[in-house]
C-alpha positions in Angstrom: 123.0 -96.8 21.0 120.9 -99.5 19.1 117.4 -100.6 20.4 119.2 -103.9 21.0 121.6 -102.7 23.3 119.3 -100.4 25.1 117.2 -103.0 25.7 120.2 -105.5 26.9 121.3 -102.7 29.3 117.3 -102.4 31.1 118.0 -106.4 30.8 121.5 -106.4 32.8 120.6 -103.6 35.5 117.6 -105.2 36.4 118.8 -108.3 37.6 121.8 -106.8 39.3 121.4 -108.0 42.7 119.5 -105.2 45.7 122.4 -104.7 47.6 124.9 -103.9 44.6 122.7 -101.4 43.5 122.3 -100.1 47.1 125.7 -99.7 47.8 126.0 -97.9 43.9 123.7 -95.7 44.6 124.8 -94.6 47.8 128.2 -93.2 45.7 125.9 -90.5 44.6 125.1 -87.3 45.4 121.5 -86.3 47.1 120.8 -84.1 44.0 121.6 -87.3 41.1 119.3 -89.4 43.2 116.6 -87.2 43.2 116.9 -87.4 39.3 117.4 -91.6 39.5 114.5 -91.9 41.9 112.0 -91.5 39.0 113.2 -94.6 36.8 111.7 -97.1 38.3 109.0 -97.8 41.1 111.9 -100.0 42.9 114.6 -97.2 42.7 112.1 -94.9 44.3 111.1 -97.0 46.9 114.9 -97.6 47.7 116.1 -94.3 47.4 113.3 -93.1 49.7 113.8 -95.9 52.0 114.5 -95.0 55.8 117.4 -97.4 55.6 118.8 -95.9 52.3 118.3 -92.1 53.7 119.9 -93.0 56.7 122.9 -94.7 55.1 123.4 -92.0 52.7 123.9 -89.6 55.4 126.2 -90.9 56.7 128.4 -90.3 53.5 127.3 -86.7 53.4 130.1 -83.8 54.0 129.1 -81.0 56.1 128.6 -77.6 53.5 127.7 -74.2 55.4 124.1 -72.8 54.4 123.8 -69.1 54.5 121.3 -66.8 53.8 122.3 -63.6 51.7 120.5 -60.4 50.0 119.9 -60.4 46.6 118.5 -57.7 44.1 116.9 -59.5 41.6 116.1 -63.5 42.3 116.6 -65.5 39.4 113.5 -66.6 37.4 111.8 -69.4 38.4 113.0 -69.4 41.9 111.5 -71.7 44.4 109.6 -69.5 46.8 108.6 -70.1 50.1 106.6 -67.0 50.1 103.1 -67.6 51.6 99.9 -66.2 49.5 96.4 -66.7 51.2 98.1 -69.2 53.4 99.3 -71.3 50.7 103.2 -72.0 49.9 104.1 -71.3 46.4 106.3 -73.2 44.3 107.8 -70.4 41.8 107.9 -67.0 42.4 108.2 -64.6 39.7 110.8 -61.7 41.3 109.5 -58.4 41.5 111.6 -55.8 40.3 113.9 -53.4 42.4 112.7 -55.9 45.2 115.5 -57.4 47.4 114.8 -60.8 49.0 117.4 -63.3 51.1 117.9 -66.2 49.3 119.6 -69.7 50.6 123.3 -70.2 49.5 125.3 -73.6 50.1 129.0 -73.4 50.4 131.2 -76.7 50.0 134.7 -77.5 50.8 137.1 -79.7 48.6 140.4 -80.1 48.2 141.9 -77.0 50.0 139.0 -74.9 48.1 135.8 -72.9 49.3 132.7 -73.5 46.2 129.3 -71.8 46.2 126.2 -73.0 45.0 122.6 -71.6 44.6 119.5 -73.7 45.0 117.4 -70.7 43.4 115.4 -70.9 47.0 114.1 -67.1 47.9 111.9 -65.6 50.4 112.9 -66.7 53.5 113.3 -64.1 57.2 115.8 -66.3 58.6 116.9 -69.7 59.3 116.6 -71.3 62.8 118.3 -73.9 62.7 119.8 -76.9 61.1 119.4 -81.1 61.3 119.9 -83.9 58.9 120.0 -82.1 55.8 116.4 -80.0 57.1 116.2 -77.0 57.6 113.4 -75.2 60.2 113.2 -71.5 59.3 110.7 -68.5 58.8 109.9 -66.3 55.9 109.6 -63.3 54.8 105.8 -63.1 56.4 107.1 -64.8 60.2 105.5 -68.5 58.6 107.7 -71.4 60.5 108.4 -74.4 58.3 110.6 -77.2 57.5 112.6 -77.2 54.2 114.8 -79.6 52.7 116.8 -77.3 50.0 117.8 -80.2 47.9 114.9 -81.9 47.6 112.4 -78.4 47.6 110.1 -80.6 50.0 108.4 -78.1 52.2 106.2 -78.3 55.3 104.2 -75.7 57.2 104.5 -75.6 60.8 102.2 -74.2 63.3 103.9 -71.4 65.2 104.8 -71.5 68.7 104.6 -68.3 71.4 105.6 -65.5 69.5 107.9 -63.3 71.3 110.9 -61.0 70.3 113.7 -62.1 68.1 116.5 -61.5 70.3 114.9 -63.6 73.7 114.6 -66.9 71.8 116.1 -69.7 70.5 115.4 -72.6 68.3 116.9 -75.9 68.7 116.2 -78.7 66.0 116.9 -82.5 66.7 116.0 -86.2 65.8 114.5 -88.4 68.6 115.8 -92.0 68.3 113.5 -93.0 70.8 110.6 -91.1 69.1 111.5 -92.0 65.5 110.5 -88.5 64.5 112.2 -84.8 64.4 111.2 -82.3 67.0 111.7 -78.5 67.2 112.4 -77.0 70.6 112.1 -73.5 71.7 113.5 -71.3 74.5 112.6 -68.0 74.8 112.0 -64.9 77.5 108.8 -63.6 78.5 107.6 -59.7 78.9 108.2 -60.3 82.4 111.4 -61.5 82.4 111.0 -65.5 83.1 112.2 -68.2 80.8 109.8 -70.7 79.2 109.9 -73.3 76.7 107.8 -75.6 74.9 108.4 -78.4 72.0 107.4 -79.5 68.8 106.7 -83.2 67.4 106.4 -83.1 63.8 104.9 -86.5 64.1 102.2 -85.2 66.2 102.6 -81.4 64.6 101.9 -79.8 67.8 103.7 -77.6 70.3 103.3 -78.8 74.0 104.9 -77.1 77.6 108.3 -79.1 78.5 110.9 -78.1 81.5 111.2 -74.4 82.6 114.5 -73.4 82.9 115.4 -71.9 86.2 116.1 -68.2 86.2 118.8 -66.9 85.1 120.1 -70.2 84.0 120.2 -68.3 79.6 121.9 -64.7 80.0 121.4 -64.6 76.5 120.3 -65.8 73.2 123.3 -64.6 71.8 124.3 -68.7 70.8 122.6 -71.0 68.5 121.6 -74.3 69.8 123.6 -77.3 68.8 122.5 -80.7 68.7 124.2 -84.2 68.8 122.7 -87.1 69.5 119.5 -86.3 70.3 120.9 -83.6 73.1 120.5 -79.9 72.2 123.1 -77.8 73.9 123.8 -73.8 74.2 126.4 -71.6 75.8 123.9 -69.3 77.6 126.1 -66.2 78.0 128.6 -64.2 76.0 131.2 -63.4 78.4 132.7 -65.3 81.3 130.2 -68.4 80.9 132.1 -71.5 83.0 129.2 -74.0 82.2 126.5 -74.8 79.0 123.0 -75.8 79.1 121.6 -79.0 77.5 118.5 -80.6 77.0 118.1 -84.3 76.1 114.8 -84.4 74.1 114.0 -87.4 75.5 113.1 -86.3 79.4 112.8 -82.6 78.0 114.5 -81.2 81.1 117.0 -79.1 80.9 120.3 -79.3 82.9 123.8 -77.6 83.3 127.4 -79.4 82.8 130.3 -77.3 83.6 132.5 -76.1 80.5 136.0 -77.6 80.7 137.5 -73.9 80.1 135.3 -70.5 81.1 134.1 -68.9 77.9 135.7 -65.5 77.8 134.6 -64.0 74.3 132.4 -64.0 71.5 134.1 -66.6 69.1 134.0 -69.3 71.3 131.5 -72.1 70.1 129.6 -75.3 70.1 130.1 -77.6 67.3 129.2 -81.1 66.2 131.2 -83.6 65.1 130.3 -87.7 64.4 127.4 -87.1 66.9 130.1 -85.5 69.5 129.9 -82.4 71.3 132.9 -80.2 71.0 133.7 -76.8 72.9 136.2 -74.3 70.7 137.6 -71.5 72.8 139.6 -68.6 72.6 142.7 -69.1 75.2 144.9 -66.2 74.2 145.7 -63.6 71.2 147.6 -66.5 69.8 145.6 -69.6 70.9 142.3 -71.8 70.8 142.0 -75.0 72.1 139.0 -77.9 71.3 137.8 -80.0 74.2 135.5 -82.7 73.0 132.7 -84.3 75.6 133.0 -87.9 76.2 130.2 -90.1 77.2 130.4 -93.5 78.8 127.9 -95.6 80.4 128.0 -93.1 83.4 129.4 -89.8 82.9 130.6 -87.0 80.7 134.2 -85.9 81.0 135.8 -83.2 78.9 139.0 -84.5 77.1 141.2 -81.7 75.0 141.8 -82.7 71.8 143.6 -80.0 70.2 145.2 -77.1 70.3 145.9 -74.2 67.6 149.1 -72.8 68.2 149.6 -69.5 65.2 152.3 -66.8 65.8 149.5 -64.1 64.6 146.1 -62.7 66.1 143.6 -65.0 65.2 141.4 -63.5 68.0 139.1 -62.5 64.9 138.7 -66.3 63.9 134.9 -67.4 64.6 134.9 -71.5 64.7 132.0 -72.4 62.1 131.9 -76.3 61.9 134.1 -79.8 61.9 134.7 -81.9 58.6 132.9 -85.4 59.1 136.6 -86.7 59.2 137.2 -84.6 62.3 140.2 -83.7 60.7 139.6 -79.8 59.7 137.9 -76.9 61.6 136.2 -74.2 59.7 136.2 -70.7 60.4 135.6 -67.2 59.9 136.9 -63.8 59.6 134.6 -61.5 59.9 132.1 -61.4 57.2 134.7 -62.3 54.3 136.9 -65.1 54.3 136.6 -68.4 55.4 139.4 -70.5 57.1 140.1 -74.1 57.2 142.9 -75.4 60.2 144.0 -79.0 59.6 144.5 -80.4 62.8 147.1 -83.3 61.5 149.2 -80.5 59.5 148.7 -78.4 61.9 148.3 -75.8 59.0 145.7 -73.0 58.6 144.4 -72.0 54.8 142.1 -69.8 53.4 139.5 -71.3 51.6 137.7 -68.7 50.4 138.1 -65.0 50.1 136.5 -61.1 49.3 133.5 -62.4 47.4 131.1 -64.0 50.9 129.1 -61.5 53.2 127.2 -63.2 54.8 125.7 -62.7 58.9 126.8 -65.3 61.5 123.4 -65.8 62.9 122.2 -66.6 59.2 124.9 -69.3 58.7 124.7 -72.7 59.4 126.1 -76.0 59.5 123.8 -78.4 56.9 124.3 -81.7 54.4 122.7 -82.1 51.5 120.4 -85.3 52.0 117.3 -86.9 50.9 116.0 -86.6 54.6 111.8 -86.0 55.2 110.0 -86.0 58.3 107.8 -88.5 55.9 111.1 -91.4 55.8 112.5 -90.8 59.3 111.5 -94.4 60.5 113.2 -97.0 62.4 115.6 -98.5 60.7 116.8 -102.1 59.8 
């Protein structure tokens, strides 16, 4: 192209009214923007915009990020290692040592695709919101990640106690116009405690104590949905969940609309709904959805999965942002995708993901940051 037309082309894009180039952007992919936020001081400011972020969310499709072992991380990964209590940005791997690195799996058109974000060091992940990620690594550090933008933030950690009496929950406050990490977790002595996290104010305070007995288990990852965070709190014959609105930080108990019998039945999120999966027989799972008006909750079924095989071995993983398909998974191998409409199940993916349950989680690749998480409009 000439120096002319280059120049004609700055010319023509720069007078191209806000909102056209809004709305053009916001066909894009998280990772292309990241690119296009560097070409000019106004594209940066839009693209980093709270209204922007927000919008752009909600375009996002829901992906599945996963933790896995791997030998020999690639050079150059993005570490989130800690060395003299500093985060490093690339992490030379060291040879013969095996680290967990962050995977992302996307679903398209009837197909299962993985990606890697070259992110490594990591002990687990906690849980999921917006596109952020609150996890530890390899050295017990707590911290928020966004894996497509590699924006990092060092938290300070909350009571430590053992990894099998806790639970993490991770939500956005409307009313506080901030994120905020909760966690649940069970004493030496037996008794239940919790306390909360403001990453505005980066500080864990006391909230609610949940009434004994009230978790069995930890067994469940926390779910959240508009500004609620939720948890089955057994693992067998469970007839109610447990929520916490992070706005009153108490928690209460609703009654399920089915008793939870097994291990595959789940919590997922869908369009900022709750929605209980469960396991009716051999042959059958049904999904209630939880239905607020101005004054109540009410459970209303919404489907039911009807197969003449045993899918008793199907684990329900997340909703497409259409509502349309549910995800799941067979043991640590292949991934499943039921359309509800068609009423069809397919496999997605298959023989080549091993991955654990508790290290998988729903996510969306977004330009979220506790730094553009403002009111908006």
């Amino acid at each position: 192209m000439s120096c002319l037309s280059e120049k004609r082309c700055r010319i023509e894009v720069s007078v191209l009214p806000y909102d056209l180039i809004f709305k053009i952007l916001l066909l894009l992919p998280a990772k292309d923007l990241i690119k296009l936020s560097v070409v000019c001081k106004t594209w940066h400011r839009l693209i980093n915009s709270p209204n922007f972020v927000e919008a752009h969310m909600t375009r996002c499709e829901t992906v599945l990020t996963f933790l896995k072992h791997v030998a020999e991380p690639r050079p150059n990964a993005f570490s989130i290692d800690t060395k003299d209590t500093q985060f490093t940005l690339f992490d030379q791997p060291s040879p013969g040592k095996r680290k967990l690195q962050i995977y992302l799996m996307e679903f398209k058109d009837g197909n299962g695709k993985i990606s890697d974000p070259n992110i490594c060091g990591f002990g687990e992940i906690l849980a999921t919101c917006d596109g952020l990620v609150l996890a530890r690594n390899k050295t017990g550090n707590l911290l928020i990640l966004n894996p497509t933008t590699r924006k990092l933030l060092p938290l300070k950690s909350g009571t430590i106690a053992p990894q099998r009496e806790e639970s993490y929950g991770f939500v956005f406050s409307d009313h506080a116009h901030g994120y905020k990490a909760v966690h649940v977790f069970r004493d030496e002595s037996g008794h239940t405690d919790s306390e909360i996290l403001s990453l505005t104010t980066m500080s864990w305070k006391g909230c609610s104590v949940p009434a004994f007995g009230l978790f069995r288990d930890f067994n469940h990852k926390a779910v959240a949905a508009s500004g609620v965070l939720y948890w089955l709190p057994g693992t067998h014959n469970v007839n109610y969940l447990v929520s916490m609105d992070v706005l009153d930080e108490k928690f209460v108990t609703k009654a399920l609309p089915v008793n939870s019998s097994g291990m595959n039945d789940r919590l997922v999120e869908n369009g900022g709904m709750l929605n209980f999966v469960a396991q009716m027989t051999v042959y059958r799972i049904q999904l209630w959805t939880l239905k607020r008006n101005d004054c109540d909750e009410n459970w209303v079924k919404r489907y039911t999965i009807n197969m003449d095989y045993d899918i008793t071995g199907l684990v329900p993983v997340f909703m497409t942002k259409n509502g349309r398909c549910l995800i799941l998974r067979l043991s640590k191998q292949a991934i499943y995708e039921y359309d509800m409409e068609e009423e069809e199940m397919g496999l997605l993916l298959d023989g080549n993901v091993n991955f654990s349950y508790k290290m998988a989680f729903p996510h969306v690749n977004t330009l979220a940051s506790w730094a553009n998480s403002g009111p908006l409009w």
